[in-house]
SESE-640243 format. One line per 3 residues: number of its first residue (from 1); for each residue z, x, y of N, C-alpha, C. Coordinates in pm, whole numbers. Layout:
BEGIN
NUM) Z,X,Y,Z,X,Y,Z,X,Y ~ ...
END
This chain:
BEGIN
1) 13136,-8765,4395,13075,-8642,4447,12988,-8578,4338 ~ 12857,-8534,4389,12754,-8457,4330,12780,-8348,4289 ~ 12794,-8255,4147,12789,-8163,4152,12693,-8056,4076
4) 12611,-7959,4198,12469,-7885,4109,12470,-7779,4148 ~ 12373,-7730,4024,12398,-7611,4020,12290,-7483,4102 ~ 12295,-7407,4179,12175,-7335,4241,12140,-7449,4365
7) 12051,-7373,4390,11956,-7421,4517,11898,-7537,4438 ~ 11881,-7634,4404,11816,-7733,4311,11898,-7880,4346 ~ 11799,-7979,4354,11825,-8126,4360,11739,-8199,4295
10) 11807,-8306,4236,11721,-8403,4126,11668,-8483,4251 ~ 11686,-8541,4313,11611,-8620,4420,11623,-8536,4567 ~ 11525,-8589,4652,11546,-8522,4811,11578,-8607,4882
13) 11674,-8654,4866,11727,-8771,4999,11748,-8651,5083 ~ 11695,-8679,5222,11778,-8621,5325,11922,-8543,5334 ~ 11983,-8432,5353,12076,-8430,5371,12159,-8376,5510
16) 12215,-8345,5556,12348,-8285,5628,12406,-8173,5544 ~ 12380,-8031,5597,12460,-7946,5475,12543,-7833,5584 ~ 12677,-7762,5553,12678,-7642,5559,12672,-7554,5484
19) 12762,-7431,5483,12750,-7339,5373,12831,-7185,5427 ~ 12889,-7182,5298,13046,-7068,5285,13093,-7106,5181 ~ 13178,-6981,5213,13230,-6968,5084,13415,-7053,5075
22) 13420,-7062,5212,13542,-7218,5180,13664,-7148,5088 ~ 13703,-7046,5098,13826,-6992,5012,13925,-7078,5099 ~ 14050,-7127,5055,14106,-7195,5094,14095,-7302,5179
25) 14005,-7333,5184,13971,-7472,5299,14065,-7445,5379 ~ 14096,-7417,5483,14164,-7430,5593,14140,-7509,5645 ~ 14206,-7491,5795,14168,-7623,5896,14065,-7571,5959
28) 14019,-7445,5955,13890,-7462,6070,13773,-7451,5931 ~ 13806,-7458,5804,13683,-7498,5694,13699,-7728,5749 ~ 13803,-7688,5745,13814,-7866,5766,13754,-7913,5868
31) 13767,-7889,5992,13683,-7902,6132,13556,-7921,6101 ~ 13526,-7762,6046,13331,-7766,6015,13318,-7870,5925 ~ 13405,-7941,5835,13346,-8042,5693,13371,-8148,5830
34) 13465,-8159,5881,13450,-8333,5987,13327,-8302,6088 ~ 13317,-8246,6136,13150,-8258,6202,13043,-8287,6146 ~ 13056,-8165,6013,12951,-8245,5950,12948,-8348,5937
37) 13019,-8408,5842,13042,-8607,5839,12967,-8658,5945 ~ 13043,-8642,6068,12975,-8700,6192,12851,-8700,6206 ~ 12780,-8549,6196,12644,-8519,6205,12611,-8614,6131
40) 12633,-8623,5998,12557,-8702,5909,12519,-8839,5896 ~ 12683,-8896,5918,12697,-9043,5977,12640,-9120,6098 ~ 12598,-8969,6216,12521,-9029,6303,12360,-9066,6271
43) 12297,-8909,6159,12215,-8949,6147,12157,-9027,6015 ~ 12230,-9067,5958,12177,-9126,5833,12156,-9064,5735 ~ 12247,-8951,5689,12232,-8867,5602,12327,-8853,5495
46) 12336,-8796,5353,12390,-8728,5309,12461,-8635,5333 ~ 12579,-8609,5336,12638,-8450,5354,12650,-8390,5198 ~ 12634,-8286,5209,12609,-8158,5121,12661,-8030,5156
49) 12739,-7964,5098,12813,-7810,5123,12767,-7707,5043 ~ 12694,-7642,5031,12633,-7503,4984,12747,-7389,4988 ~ 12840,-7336,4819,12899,-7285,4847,12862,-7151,4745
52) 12925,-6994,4739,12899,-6968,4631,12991,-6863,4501 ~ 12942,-6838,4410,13014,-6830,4290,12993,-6708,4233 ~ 13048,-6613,4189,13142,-6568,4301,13142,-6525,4441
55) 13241,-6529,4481,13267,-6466,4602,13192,-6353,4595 ~ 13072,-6313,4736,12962,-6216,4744,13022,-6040,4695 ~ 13206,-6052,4809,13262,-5975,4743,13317,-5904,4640
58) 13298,-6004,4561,13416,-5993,4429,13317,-5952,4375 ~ 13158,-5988,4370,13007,-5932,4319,13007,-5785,4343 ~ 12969,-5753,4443,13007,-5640,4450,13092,-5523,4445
61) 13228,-5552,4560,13332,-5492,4514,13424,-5525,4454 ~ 13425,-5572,4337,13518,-5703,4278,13734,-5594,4267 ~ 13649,-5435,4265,13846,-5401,4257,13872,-5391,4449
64) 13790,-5397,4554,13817,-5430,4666,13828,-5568,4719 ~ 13761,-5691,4654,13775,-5788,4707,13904,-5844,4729 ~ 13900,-5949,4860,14038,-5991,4853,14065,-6095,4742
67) 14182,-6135,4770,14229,-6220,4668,14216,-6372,4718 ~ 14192,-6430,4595,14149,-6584,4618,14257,-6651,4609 ~ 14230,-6796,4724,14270,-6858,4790,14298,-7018,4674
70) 14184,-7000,4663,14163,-7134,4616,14025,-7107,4485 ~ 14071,-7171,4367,13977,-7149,4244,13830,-7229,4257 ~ 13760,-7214,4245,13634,-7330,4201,13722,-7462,4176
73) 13752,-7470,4112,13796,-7632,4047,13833,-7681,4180 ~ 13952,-7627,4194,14073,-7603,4327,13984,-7664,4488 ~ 13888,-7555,4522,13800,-7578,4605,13730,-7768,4601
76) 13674,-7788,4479,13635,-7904,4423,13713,-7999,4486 ~ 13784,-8010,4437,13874,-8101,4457,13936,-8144,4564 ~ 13930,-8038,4699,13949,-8066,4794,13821,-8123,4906
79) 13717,-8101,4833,13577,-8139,4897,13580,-8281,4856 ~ 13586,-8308,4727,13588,-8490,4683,13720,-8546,4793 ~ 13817,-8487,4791,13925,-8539,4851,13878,-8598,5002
82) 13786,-8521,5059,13730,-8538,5204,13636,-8604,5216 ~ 13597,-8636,5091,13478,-8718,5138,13284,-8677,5113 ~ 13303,-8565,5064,13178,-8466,5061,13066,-8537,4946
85) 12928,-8570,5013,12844,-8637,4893,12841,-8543,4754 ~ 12796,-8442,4781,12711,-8302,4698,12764,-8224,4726 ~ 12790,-8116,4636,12806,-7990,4640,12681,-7899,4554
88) 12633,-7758,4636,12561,-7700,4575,12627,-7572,4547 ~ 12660,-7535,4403,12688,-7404,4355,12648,-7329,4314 ~ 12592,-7226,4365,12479,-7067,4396,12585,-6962,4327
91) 12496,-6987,4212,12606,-6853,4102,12507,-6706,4212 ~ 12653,-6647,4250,12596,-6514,4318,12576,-6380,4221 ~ 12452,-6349,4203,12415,-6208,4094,12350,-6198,4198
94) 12249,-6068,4115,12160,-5966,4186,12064,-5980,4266 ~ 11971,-6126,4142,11913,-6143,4203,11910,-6277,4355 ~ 12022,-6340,4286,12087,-6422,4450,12125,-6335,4575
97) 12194,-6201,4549,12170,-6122,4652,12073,-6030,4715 ~ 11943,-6082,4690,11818,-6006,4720,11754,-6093,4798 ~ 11799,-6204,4775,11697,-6296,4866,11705,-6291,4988
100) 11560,-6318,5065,11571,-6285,5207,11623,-6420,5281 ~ 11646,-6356,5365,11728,-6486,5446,11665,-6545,5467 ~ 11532,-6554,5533,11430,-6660,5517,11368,-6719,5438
103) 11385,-6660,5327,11397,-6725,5216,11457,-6817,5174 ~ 11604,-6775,5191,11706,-6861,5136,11713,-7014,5237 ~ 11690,-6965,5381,11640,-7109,5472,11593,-7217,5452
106) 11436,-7166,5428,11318,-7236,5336,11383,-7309,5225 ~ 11449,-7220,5135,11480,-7332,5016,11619,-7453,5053 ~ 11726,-7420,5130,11751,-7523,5213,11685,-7612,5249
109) 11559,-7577,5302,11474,-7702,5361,11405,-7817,5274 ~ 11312,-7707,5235,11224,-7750,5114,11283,-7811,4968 ~ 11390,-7725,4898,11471,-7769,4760,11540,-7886,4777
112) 11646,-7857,4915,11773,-7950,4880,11737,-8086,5015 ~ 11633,-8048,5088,11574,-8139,5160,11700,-8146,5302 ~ 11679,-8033,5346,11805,-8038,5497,11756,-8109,5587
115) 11809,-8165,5684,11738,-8212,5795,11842,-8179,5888 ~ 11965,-8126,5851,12080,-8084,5958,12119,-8023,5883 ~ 12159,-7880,5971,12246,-7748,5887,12330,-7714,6031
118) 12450,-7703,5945,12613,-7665,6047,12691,-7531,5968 ~ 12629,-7383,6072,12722,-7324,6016,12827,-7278,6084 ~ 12962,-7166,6056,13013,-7111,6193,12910,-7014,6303
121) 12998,-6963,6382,12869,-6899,6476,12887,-6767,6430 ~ 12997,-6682,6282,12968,-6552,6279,12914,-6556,6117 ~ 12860,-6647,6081,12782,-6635,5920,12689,-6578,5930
124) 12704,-6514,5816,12552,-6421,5780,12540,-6437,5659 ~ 12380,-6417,5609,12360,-6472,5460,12206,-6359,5471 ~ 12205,-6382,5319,12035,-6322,5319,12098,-6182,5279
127) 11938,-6114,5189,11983,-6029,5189,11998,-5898,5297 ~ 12099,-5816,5282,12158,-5716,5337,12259,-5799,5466 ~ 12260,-5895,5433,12312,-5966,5524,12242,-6014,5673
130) 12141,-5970,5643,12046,-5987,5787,11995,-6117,5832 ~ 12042,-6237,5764,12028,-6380,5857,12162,-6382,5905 ~ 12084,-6484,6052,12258,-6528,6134,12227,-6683,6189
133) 12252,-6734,6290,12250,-6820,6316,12102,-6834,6444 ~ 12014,-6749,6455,11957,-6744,6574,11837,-6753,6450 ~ 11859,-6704,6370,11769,-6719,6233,11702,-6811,6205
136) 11825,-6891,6174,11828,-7032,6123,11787,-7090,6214 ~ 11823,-7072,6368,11759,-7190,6431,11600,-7195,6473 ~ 11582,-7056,6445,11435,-7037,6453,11358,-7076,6357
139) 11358,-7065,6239,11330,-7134,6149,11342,-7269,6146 ~ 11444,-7338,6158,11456,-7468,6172,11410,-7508,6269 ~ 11344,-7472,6362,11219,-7536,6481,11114,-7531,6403
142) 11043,-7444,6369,10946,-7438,6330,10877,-7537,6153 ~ 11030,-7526,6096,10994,-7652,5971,11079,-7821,6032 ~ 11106,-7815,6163,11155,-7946,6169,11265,-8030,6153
145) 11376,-7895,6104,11538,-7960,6114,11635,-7867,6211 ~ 11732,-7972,6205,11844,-7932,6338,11929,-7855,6303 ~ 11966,-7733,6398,12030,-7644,6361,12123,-7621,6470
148) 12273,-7654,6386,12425,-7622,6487,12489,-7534,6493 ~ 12575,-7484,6543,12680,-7351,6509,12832,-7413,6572 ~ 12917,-7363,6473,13079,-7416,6574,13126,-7274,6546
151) 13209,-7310,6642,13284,-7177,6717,13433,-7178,6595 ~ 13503,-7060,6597,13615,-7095,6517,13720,-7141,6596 ~ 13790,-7181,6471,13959,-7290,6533,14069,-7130,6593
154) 14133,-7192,6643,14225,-7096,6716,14347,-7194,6699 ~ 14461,-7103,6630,14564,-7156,6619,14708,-7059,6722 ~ 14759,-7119,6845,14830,-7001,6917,14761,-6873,6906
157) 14631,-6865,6953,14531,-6800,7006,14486,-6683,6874 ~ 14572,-6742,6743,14484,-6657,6614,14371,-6752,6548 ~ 14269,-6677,6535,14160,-6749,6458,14213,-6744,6357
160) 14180,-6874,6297,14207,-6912,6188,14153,-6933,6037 ~ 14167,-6825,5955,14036,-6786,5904,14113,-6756,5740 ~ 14039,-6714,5639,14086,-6710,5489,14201,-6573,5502
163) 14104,-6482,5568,14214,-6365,5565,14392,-6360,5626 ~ 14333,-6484,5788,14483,-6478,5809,14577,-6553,5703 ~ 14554,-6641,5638,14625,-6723,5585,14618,-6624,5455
166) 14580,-6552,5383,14629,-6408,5297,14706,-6333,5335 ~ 14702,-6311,5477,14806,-6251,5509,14971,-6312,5542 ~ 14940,-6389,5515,15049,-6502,5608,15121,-6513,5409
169) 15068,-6538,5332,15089,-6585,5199,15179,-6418,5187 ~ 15079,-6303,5193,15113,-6156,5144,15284,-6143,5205 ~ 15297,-6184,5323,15459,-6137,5372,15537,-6255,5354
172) 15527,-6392,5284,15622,-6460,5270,15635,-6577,5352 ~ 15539,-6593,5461,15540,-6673,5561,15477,-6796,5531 ~ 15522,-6865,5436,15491,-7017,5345,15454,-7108,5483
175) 15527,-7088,5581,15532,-7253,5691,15440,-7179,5780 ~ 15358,-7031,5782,15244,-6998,5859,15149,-7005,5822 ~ 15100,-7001,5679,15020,-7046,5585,14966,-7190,5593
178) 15095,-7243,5597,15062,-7396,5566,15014,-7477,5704 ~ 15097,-7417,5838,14983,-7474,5931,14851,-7452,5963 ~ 14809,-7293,5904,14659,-7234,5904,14585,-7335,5808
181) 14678,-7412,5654,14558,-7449,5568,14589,-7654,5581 ~ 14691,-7683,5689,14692,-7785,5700,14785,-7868,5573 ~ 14854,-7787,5506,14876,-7829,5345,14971,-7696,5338
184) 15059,-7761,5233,15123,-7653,5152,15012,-7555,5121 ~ 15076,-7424,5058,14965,-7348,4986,14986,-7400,4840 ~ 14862,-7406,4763,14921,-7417,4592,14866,-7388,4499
187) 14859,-7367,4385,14819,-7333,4273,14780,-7433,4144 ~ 14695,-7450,4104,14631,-7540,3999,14574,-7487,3891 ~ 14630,-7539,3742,14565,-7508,3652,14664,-7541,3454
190) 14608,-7558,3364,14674,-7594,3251,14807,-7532,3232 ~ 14904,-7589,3178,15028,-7528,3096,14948,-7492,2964 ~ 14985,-7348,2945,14951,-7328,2849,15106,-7253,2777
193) 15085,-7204,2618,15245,-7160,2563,15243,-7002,2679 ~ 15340,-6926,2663,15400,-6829,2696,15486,-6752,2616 ~ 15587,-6631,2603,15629,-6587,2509,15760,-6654,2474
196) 15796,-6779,2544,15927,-6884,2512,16048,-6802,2582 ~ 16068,-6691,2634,16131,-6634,2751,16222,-6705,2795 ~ 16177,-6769,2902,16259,-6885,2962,16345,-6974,2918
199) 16300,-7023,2784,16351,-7123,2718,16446,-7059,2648 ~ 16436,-6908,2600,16562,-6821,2533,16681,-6788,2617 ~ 16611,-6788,2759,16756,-6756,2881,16812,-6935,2900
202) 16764,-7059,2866,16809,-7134,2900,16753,-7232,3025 ~ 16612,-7209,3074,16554,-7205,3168,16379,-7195,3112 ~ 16390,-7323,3076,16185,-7358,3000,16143,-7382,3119
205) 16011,-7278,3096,15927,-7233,3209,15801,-7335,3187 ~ 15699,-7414,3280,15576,-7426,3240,15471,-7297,3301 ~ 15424,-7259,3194,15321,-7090,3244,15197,-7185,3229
208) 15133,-7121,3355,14997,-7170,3429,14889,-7043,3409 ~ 14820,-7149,3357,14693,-7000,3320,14613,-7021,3452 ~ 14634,-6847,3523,14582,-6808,3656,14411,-6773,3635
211) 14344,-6826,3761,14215,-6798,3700,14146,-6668,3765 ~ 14272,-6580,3849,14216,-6469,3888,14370,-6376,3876 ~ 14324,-6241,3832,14433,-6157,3812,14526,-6121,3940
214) 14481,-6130,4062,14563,-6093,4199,14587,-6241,4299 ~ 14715,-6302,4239,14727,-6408,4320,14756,-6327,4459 ~ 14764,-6468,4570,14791,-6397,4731,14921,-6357,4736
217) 14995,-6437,4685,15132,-6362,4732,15217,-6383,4569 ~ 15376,-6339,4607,15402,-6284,4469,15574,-6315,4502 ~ 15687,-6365,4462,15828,-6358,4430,15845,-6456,4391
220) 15979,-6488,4417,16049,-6675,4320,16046,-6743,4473 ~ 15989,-6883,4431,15969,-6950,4515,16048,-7127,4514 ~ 16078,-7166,4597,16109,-7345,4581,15991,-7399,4557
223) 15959,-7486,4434,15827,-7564,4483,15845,-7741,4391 ~ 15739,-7780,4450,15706,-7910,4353,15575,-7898,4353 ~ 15608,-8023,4213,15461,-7974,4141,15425,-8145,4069
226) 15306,-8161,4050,15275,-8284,3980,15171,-8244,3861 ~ 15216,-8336,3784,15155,-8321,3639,15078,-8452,3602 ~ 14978,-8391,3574,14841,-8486,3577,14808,-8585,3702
229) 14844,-8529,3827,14855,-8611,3907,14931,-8720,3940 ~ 15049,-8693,3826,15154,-8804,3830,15215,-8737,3961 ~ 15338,-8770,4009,15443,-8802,4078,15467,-8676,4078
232) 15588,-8623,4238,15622,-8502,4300,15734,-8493,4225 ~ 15778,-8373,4137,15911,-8298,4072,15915,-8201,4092 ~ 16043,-8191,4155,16090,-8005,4190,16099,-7927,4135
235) 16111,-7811,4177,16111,-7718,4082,16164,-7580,4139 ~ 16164,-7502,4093,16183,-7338,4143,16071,-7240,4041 ~ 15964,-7184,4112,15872,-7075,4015,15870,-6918,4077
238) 15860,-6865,3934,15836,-6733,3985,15669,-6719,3945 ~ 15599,-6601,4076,15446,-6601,4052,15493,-6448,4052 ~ 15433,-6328,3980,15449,-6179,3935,15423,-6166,3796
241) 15476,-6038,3782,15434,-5924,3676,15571,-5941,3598 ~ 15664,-5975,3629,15809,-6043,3549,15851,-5857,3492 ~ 15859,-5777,3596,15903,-5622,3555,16042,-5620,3452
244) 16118,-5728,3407,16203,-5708,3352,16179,-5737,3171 ~ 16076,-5848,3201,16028,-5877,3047,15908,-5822,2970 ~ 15814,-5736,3074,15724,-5724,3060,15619,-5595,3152
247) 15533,-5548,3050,15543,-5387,3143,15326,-5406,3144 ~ 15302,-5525,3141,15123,-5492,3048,15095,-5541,3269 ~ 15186,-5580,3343,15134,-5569,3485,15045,-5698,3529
250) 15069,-5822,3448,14979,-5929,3479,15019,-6073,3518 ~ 15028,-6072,3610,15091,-6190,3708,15088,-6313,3621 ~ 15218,-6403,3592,15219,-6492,3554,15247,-6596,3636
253) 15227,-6711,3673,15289,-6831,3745,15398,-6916,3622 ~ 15544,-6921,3613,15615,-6944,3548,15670,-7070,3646 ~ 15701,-7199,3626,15754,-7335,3693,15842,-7385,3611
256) 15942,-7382,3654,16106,-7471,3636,16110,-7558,3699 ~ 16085,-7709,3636,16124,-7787,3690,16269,-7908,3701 ~ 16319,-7914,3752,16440,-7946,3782,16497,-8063,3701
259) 16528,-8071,3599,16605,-8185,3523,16509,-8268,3438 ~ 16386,-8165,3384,16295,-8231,3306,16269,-8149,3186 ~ 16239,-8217,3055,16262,-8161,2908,16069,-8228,2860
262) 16042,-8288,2892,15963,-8305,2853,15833,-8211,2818 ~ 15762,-8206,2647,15658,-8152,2609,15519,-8114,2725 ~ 15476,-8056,2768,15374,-8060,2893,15276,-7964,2839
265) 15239,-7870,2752,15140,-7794,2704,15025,-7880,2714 ~ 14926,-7782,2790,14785,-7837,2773,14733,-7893,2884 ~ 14836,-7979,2940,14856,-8060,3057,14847,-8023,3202
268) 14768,-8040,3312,14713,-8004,3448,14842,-8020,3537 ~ 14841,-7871,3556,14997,-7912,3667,14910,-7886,3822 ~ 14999,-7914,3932,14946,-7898,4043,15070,-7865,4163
271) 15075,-7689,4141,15220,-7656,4204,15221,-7619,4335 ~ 15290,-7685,4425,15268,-7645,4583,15414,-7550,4632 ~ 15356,-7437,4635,15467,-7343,4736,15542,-7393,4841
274) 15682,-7406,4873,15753,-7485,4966,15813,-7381,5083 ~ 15878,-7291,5017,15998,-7192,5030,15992,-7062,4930 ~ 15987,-6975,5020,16027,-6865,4956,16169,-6816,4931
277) 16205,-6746,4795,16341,-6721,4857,16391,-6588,4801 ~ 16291,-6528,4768,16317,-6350,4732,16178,-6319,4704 ~ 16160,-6126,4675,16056,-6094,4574,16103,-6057,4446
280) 16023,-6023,4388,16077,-5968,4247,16195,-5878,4242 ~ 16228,-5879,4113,16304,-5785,4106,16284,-5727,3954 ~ 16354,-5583,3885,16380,-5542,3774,16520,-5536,3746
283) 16585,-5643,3639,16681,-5609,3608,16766,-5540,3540 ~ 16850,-5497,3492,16852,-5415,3413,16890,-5463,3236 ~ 16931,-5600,3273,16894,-5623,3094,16924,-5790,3130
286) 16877,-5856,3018,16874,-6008,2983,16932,-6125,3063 ~ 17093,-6082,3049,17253,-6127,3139,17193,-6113,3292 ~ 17171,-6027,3299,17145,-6043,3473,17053,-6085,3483
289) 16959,-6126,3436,16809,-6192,3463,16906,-6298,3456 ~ 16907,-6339,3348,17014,-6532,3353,17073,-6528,3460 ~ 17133,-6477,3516,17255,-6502,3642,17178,-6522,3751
292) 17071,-6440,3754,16969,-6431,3914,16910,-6554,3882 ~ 16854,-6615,3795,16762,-6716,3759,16872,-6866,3821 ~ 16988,-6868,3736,17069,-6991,3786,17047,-6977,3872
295) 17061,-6809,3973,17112,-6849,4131,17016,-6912,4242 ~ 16888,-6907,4146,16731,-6912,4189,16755,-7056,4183 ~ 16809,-7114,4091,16820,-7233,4070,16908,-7319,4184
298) 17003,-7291,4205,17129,-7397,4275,17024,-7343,4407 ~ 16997,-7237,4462,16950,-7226,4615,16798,-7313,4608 ~ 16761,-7328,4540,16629,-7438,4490,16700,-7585,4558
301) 16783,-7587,4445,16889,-7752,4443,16903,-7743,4573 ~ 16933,-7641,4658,17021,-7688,4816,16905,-7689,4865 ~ 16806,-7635,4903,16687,-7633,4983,16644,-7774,4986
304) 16646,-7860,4868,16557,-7950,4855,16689,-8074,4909 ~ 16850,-8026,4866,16911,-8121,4982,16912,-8075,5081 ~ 16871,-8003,5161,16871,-7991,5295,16752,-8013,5377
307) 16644,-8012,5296,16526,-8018,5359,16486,-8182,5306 ~ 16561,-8283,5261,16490,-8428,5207,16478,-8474,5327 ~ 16335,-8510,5335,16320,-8602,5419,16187,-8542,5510
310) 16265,-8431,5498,16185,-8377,5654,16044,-8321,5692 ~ 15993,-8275,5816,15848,-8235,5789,15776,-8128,5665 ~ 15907,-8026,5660,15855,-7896,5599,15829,-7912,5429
313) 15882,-8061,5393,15791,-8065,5263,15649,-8172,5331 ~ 15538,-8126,5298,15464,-8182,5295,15420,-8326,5221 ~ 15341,-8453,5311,15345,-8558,5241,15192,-8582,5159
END
């Protein structure tokens, strides 16, 4: 998979593109990426996804925006996973948000060489937000490429969209999440050191450097996790502000994994949320953090014998 930067291509092969911002790939981001394919495969094209960086929100209202789903890398990786030729990444500033929507069309056409564009039917782009899809297709008559719209996925009659699956993460609802994103929900990114905490209660943590300060959701969770893409090991993590060790308010992702000693600093973990099984808490000193933590532990151990085998871990 291609990856560039801006509206810009070293060659113009033809392509097949959509374009969003793809926070969590869901299943109805997944739908729109399998049509495309199709589109493309029918017509002899390239597929290409136009996504952008940051989130338009987070540009603007970055202490209102919601909270992300899925990181750049994160996102990445699930586009190669599917199959995606190119990706185009549109760092969003000032002046990316000024451009007119017919503008921004044109250079679709002309830059990255479209000959098929698939978006949903409620996108808007351009500035003030004033392109839509009636836009695009007007434009795209007039320079000569095909212009689609899909309707959104409906899951038991909720659209299925980044926000529900934030919300679904925000109250704890791991197995409502995961049918909205088709996948566990999960988290990706280096072990880096930590203040050795864990390892002083008896319980070595791997701490994951988060690449945004407001993960979606927040308590001690069951999970497994793979390291460097090796092989599935269990675990139990807490994702929070850890109110008992720590008062500076900045969400750590902390992973215990289950009967493993091994050195891992530095090293790409890849932790998938299974089970929830509390939120935080403040304890009132050291001893009781240890005691809650074992207990975090053995209800980890039983979850994972009671649940071997079955659908609700993901394969």
């Amino acid at each position: 998979m291609l990856i560039l930067r801006g509206l810009h291509s070293p060659d113009l092969k033809p392509v097949a593109l959509t374009i969003g911002n793809f926070d969590g790939v869901h299943l109805g981001h997944q739908a729109l990426l399998q049509q495309l394919q199709q589109a493309a495969q029918s017509r002899g094209l390239e597929t290409s996804v136009v996504i952008f960086e940051p989130h338009p929100r987070e540009f603007f209202t970055p202490q209102q925006a919601p909270t992300r789903l899925t990181s750049l890398r994160e996102k990445l990786e699930i586009f190669r996973a599917v199959g995606i030729g190119r990706v185009q990444v549109c760092r969003f500033n000032r002046a990316f948000s000024q451009m007119a929507a017919a503008d921004f069309i044109r250079a679709l056409h002309e830059s990255l060489a479209a000959k098929f564009v698939l978006i949903g039917d409620d996108f808007r782009f351009g500035s003030g937000r004033s392109g839509d899809f009636a836009l695009m297709e007007k434009i795209g008559e007039q320079h000569g490429f095909e212009v689609q719209s899909m309707r959104s996925v409906l899951h038991e009659s909720v659209r299925i969209s980044s926000t529900a699956v934030r919300e679904a993460l925000a109250r704890g609802s791991l197995q409502v999440a995961q049918r909205y994103l088709g996948r566990a929900y999960s988290i990706s990114g280096h072990v880096e050191h930590g203040n050795k905490m864990g390892q002083q209660l008896g319980f070595p943590t791997a701490n994951i450097q988060l690449r945004h300060n407001r993960p979606p959701l927040s308590g001690i969770f069951v999970v497994r996790a793979k390291i460097d893409g090796d092989e599935w090991r269990h675990g139990a993590a807490s994702l929070g502000v850890r109110p008992t060790v720590a008062t500076n308010g900045k969400p750590v992702l902390e992973v215990h994994l289950l009967d493993f000693a091994q050195d891992i600093y530095g090293r790409h973990l890849h932790v998938e949320f299974l089970h929830k099984l509390r939120d935080e808490e403040k304890y009132p000193d050291l001893d009781a953090l240890k005691k809650q933590i074992a207990l975090d532990i053995e209800q980890t151990k039983q979850w994972f014998k009671e649940h071997h085998g079955r659908q609700q871990i993901p394969a």
